[in-house]
C-alpha positions in Angstrom: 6.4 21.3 -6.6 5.7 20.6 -10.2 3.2 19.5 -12.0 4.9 15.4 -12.1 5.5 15.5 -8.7 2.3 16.1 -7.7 0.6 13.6 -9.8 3.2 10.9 -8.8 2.6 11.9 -5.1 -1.4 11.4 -5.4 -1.0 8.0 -7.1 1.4 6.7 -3.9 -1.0 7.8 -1.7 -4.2 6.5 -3.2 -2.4 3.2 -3.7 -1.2 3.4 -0.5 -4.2 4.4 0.9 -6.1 1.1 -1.1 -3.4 -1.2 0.2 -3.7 -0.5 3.5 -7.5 -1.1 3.0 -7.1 -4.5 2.3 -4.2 -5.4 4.9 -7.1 -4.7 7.5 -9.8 -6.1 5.7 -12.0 -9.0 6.7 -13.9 -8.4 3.7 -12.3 -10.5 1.6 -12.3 -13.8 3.3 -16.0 -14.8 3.1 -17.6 -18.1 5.5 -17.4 -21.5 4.0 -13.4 -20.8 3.0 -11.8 -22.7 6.1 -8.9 -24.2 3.9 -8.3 -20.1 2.6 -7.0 -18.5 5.3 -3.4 -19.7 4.8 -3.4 -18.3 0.8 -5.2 -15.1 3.4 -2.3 -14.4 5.6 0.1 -15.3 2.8 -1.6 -11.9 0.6 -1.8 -9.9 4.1 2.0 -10.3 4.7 2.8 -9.5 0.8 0.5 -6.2 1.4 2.2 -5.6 4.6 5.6 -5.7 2.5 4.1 -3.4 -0.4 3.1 -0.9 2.2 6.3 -0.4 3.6 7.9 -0.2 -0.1 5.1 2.3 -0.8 6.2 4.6 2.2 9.7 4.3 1.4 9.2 5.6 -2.1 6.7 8.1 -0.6 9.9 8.9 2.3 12.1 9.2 -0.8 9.8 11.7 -2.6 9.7 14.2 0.3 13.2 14.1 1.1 14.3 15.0 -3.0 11.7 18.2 -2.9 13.2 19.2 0.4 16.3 19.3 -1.2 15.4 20.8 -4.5 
């Protein structure tokens, strides 16, 4: 594995790591916010989605070095 590769693969996985933090998260939504939680599940579905485009690329990555 180069040098590229291994940088590339250590950013998908600390941003995939990050975003998977904040799907499951109650964190975020603090008391007093009852009119939030629809903008809440709205972000938690668009994280959900950016997760799964995150292990596709990360699926992609290990399939090109297993052919190379």
């Amino acid at each position: 594995m180069n040098d590229k590769t291994q940088l590339s693969l250590i950013l998908l996985l600390i941003s995939l790591a990050i975003s998977i933090y904040f799907c499951f998260s109650e964190g975020l939504l603090r008391g007093g916010y009852e009119l939030a939680v629809d903008g809440f599940v709205v972000a938690r579905a668009l994280m959900i989605i950016y997760t799964l485009h995150l292990l596709g690329k990360l699926g992609d990555i290990i399939i090109n070095n297993k052919k190379n």
